[in-house]
N, C-alpha and C positions, 0 to 999 in steps of 0.2 A: 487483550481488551475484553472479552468475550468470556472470559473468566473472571475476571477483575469486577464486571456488570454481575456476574450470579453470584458472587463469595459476599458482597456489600451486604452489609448486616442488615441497613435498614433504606429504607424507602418511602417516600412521599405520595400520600392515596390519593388520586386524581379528584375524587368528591369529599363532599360533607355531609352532618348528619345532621339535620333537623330537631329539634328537639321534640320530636314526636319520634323521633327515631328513621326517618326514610329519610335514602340518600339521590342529593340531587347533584348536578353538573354546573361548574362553574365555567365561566369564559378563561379559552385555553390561555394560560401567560406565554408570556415569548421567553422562550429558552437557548439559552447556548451552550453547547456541550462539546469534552475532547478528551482526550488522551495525555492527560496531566499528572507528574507525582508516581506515574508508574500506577495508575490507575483510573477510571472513568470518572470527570468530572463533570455537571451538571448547574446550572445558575438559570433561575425562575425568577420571571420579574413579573410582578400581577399589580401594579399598579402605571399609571400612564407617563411617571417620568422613567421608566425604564425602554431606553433604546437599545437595536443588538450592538451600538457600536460602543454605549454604555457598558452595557454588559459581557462584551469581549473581552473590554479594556478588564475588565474586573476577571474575567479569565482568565487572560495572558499575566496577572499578577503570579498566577502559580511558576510558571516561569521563573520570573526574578525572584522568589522568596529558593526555587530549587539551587538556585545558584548560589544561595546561603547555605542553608541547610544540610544538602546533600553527603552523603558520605562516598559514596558512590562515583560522582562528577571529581576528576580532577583538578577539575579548574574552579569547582567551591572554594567559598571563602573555608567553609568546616572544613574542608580536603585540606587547604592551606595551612589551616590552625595544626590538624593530625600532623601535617608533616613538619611543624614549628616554623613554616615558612614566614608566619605574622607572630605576632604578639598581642595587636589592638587588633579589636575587631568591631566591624558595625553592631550599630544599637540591637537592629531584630536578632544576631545570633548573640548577642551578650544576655538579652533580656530570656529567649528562649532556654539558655543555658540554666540562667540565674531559676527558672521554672526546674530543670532539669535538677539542680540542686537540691533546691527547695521537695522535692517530692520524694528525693533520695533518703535526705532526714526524716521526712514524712512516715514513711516506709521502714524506717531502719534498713533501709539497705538493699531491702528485697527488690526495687528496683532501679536500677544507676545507670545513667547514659553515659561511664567510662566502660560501656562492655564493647564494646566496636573491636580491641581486639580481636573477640570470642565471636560473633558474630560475622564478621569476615568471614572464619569460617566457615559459615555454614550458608549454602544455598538454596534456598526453598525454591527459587523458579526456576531452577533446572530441568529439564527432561529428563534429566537421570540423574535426580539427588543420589546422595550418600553419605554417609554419617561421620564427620571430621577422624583422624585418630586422636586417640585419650591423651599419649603426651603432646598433640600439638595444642590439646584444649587447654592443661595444665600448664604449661608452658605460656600460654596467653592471657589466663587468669592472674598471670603475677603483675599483669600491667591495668588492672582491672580496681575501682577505689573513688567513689568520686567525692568522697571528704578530701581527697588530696590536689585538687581544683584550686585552683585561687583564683576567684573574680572582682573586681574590683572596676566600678564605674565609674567614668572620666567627665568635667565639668562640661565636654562637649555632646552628650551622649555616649559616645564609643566606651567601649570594655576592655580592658587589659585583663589577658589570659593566661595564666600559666598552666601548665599539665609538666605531670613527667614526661622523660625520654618513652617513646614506644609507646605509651598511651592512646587510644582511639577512641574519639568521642564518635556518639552515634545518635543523634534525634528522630532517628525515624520512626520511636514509640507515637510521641509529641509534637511532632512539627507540623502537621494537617492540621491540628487545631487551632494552632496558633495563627496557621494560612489561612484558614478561614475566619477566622476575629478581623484580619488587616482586607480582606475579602468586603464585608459586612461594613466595615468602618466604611472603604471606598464610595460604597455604594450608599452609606448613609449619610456621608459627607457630599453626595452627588443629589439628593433627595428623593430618593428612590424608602419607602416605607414598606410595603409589601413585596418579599421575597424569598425564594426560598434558595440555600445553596449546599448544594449535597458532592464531599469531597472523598467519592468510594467508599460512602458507606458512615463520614462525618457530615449531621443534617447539622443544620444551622441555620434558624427561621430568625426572619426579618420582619417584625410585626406579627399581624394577621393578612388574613386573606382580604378582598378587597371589601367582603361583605359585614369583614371584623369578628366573623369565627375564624378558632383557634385553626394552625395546620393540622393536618394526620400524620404520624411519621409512624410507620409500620416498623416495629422489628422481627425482622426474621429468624425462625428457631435456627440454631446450629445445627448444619448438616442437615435441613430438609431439604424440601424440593422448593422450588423459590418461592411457590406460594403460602407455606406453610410460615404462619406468624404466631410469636408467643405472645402478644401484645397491639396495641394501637394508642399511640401519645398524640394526647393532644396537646402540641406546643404551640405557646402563643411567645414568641419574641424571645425565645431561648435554643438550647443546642440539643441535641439527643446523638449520644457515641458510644458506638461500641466497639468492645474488645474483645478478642477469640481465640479458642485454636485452629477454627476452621478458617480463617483469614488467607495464612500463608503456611503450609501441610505437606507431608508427606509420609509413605509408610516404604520401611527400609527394614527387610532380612524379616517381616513380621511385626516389626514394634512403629508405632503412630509416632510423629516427633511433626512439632509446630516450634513459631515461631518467636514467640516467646520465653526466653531465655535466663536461666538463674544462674545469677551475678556469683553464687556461692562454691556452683561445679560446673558451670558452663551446658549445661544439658536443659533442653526443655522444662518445663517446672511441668508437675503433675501432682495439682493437690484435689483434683478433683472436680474442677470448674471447668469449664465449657465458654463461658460468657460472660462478662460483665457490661453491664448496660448504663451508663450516667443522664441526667437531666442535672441542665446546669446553666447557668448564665451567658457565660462563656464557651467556645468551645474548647480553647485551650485548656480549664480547666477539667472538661470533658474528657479529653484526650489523655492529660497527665491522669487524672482520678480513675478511669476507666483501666487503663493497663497497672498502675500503681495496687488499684482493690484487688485485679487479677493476682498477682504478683504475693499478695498478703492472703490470699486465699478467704474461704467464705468469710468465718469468723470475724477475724481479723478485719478482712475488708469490709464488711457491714462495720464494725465498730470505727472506723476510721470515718465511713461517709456519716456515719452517726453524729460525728462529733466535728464537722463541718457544714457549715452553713450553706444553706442555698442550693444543695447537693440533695439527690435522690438519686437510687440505683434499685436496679435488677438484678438478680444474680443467677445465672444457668450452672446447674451442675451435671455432671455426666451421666446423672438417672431422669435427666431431662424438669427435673424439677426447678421451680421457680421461687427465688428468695429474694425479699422486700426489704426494704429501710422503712423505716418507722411512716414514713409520709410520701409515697412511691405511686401508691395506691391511687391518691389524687387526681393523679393526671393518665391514670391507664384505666385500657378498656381490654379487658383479657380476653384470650379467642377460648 
């Protein structure tokens, strides 16, 4: 847990800033926080229809979306699907997939949530990684394609899935984000306007604060000390996510290997980024766009958020430098 709290890219700055520039304190919101998703979650209600029993309920959703999502949990609906045990499957993992898809073409490929074989693999939270062998990697790449998906939505909401034999889908790029959209909605279908909810390191602002300035959401450099920030967003009623190496990490025999994974050899990708940072509407687009720009590397990934709407990004590369999308700037305050 205590790992999972220092690795979170980004964080929410207790005050605000005047626009004289001096920062004052605002009345504490009522918070409820735990150990969700396999890392530290947090829900800020700063407005007065937010109660903790309100805002629990809106916790414990992480919960029931894991028992979708998960790849991990045997008893997932996705566990089910991997082992062909369904066919149909509920709205949230068809519509997630249909996301999964959609970003895969986006990408050309560079990132696909049919890598779950290849991924298996490899265990970043071990106490004692170690690096797969080469033919069990190759070997698992053959089941690896997510053009070869077939989805197809049913007049009742549910998705009809197909996959090949041995295929392993994997959402764990993307599924936080999307957790937190159904998060959001909860609470905004509850009337709750000012909030903030931060799912290990996915911010996801509800409004503004109560005084109707924008939130802070701090990103943290890669690999500093936790107070070290390359930035400060101010988000008013949108998502701020990041993507990294430093997330989920290890060093084996001398060589660094994260968690991030190319669909093409099964090995960490290493094109020289560190971080990708998205502002977005949503956070699931956050999520998808964040790992997807990673995945495509500087270039490529600025030109991609270029030519999508409502997107803006940061981009960290491994000399600690700092790269914009055309209109990024906006909404940051550089340290």
């Amino acid at each position: 847990m205590l790992a999972s709290v220092l690795t979170a890219a980004l964080s929410a700055a207790a005050g605000c800033s005047s626009p004289a520039g001096h920062s004052f304190a605002l009345p504490e919101p009522l918070s409820v926080s735990g150990f969700k998703l396999n890392t530290y979650v947090e829900i800020k209600g700063y407005d007065t229809t937010s109660n903790r029993k309100l805002l629990t309920e809106a916790l414990n959703l992480c919960d029931r979306y894991e028992m979708i999502f998960s790849r991990t949990l045997t008893d997932s609906e996705l566990s089910r699907l991997n082992r062909h045990e369904i066919t149909t499957v509920s709205a949230p993992l068809g519509e997630l997939i249909s996301y999964g898809i959609e970003y895969g073409q986006l990408s050309g490929g560079s990132f696909d949530i049919s890598i779950g074989s290849v991924s298996s693999l490899w265990d970043f939270t071990s106490g004692n990684p170690s690096v797969p062998d080469t033919s069990d990697i190759a070997g698992a790449l053959e089941y690896v394609g997510y053009d070869r998906i077939t989805l197809a939505k049913n007049e009742d909401g549910t998705y009809n899935v197909s996959i090949p034999d041995k295929m392993m889908l994997d959402l764990g790029a993307i599924a936080k984000g999307y957790i937190a959209d159904r998060i959001k909605d909860y609470l905004t279908d509850n009337g709750v306007k000012s909030a903030l909810i931060n799912l290990g390191g996915n911010v996801l602002c509800i409004g503004n604060r109560p005084d109707n300035s924008a939130f802070n959401v701090r990103v943290r450099r890669p690999f500093a000390e936790s107070s070290a920030y390359i930035c400060s967003v101010n988000a008013s009623d949108m998502s701020v996510v990041s993507s990294g190496t430093y997330e989920r990490c290890f060093t084996y025999g001398g060589n660094f290997y994260h968690h991030i994974l190319n669909p093409a050899d099964g090995y960490p990708y290493n094109n020289g980024l560190t971080q990708v940072t998205i502002f977005s509407k949503t956070s699931v687009t956050g999520d998808c766009m964040s790992t997807a720009c990673f995945t495509l590397g500087l270039d490529k990934g600025l030109s991609l958020v270029e030519n999508t709407d409502g997107v803006e990004a940061v981009f960290v590369t491994e000399d600690g430098s700092l790269h914009y999308s055309s209109g990024a700037k906006q909404y940051l305050q550089e340290y």
